[in-house]
C-alpha positions in Angstrom: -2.9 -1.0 11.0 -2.7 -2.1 7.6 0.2 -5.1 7.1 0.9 -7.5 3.9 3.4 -7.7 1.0 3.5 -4.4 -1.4 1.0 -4.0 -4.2 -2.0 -5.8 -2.2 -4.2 -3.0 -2.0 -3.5 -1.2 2.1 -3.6 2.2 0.2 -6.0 1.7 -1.8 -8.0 0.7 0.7 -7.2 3.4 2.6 -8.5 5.7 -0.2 -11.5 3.7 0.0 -12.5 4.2 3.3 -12.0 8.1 3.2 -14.4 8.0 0.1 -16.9 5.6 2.2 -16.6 8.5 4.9 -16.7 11.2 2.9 -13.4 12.7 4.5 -10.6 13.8 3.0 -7.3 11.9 3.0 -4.3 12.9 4.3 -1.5 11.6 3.2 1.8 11.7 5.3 4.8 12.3 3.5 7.5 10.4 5.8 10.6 11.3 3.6 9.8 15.7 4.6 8.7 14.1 8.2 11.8 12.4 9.5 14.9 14.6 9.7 18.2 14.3 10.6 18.0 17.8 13.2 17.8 16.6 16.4 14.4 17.1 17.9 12.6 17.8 14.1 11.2 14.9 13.0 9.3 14.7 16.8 8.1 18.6 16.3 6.8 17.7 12.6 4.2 14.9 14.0 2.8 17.2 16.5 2.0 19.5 13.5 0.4 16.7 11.8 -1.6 15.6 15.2 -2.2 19.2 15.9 -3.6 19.5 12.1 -5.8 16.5 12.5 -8.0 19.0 14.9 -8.9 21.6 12.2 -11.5 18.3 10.7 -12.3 15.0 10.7 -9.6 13.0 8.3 -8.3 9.7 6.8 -4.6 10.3 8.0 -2.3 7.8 5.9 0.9 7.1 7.5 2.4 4.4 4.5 5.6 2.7 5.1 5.1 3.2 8.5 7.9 1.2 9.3 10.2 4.0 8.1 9.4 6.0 11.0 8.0 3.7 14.2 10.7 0.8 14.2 11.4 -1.4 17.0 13.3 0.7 19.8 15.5 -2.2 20.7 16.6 -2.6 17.9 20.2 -3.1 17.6 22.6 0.0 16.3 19.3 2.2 16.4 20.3 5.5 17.9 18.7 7.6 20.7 16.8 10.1 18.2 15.0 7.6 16.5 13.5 6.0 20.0 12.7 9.5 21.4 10.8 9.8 18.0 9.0 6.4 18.8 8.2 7.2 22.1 6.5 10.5 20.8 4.6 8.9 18.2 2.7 6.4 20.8 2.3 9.3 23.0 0.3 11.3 20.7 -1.5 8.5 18.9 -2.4 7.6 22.6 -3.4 11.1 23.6 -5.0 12.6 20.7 -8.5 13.6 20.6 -9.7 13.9 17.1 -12.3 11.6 15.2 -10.1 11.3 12.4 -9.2 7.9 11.2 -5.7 7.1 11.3 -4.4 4.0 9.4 -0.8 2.9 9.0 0.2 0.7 6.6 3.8 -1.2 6.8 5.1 -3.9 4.2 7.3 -5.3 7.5 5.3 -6.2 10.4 8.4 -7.1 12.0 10.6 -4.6 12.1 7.5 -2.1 13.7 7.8 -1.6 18.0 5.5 -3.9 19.8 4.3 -1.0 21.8 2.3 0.4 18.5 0.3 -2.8 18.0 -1.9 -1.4 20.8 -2.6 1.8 19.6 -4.5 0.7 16.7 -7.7 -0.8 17.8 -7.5 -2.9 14.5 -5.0 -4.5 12.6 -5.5 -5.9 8.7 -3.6 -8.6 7.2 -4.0 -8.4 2.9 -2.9 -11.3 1.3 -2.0 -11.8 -2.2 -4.6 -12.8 -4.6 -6.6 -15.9 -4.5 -7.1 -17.0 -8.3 -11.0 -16.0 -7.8 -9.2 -12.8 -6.7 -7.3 -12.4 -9.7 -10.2 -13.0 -12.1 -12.4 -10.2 -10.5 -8.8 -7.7 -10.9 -8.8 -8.4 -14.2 -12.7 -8.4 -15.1 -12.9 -5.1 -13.5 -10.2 -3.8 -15.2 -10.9 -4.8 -19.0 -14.3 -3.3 -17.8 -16.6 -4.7 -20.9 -13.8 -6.0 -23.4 -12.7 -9.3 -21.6 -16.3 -11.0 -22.4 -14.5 -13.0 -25.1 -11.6 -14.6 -22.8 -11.3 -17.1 -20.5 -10.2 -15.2 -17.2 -9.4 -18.4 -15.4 -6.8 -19.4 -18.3 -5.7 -16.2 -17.8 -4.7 -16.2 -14.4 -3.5 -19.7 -14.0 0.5 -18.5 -14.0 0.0 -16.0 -11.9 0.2 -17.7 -8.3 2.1 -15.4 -6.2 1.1 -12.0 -8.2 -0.1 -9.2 -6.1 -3.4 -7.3 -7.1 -1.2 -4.6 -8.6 0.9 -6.8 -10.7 -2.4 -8.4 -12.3 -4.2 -5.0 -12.4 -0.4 -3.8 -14.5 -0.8 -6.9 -16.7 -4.8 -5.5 -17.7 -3.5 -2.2 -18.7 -0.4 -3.3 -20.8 -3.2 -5.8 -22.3 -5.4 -2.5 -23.1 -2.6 -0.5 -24.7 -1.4 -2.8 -26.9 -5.0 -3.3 -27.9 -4.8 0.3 -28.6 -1.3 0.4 -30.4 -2.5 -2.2 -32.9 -6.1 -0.1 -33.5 -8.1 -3.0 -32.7 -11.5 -2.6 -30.6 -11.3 -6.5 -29.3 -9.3 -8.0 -27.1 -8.0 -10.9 -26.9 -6.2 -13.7 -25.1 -3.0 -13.0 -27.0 -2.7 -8.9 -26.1 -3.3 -10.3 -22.3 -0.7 -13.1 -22.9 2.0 -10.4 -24.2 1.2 -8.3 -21.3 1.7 -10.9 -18.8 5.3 -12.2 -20.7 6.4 -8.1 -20.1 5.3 -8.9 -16.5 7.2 -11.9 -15.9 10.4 -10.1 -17.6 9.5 -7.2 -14.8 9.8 -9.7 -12.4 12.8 -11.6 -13.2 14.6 -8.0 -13.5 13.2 -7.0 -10.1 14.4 -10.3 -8.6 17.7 -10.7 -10.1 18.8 -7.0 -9.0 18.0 -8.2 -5.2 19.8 -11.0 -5.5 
């Protein structure tokens, strides 16, 4: 089990580990999984379990929250617990060597009884600044060896790996827009003002 805030890397990591094993990823689709037929959404997991037999996998279940939430949970109808109660029974009973990882953005909201069916669970965090520095490096590739990555990442406490790897590309395309084969700390200081617009937008609309 894969938990922490959006944008910190679970399915990416994910993708990682199915490269490190050389298996192919399989990635669940929850919004053609869960149904609103009674009985539907249960019979499409034990296609995907029965699936997971023809080879060894990565199976991805992201947002797993969407599908395996707490069964006590108030106003939650008897569908969605029957579905629950399916779910552990064929994590628990399935034979395959395929890895299966879920990832969830809301630890809370998942049933305490599928804690126990993963024999690990990950917490990612959002970016130390050391963190940010080696997104960024690794992103510019070769072209950041003339900027201070340190002054670049002091705002940007509380960015996720994705938001930081975002600001490196916008800093790369305007590079590109103005034909210039260097970049500098202003492209990456646009980039990260078109980031901190992104935000506010994001923020204000959930207010």
């Amino acid at each position: 089990m894969f938990t922490g805030p959006s944008g910190t890397g679970k399915s990416a990591s994910a993708e990682a580990l199915a490269g490190e094993l050389g298996w192919p990823l399989a990635r669940v689709q929850l919004a053609t999984v869960v149904s609103s037929y009674l009985g539907e959404t249960a019979k499409n997991l034990d296609q995907i379990f029965e699936f997971l037999r023809s080879g060894s996998w990565v199976l991805l279940f992201d947002e797993f929250d969407m599908l395996a939430r707490d069964r006590n949970e108030r106003g939650d109808h008897g569908e969605l617990k029957r579905v629950v109660s399916a779910l552990l029974q064929l994590i628990e009973t399935t034979t395959t060597d395929s890895l299966i990882i879920a990832t969830t953005n809301h630890a809370s909201l998942l049933d305490s009884a599928l804690w126990r069916r993963f024999n690990e669970v990950v917490a990612f965090d959002l970016p130390t600044p050391e963190d940010r520095i080696a997104v960024l490096a690794m992103k510019l590739g070769g072209l950041h060896k003339d900027i201070d990555l340190s002054a670049a990442v002091a705002g940007l406490d509380g960015y996720t790996h994705a938001e930081v790897e975002a600001i490196a590309l916008d800093a790369i395309r305007l590079m590109v827009r103005q034909g210039s084969r260097v970049l500098n700390q202003e492209h990456l200081a646009y980039a990260t003002q078109r980031m901190e617009a992104r935000r506010r937008t994001i923020l204000n609309s959930q207010a």
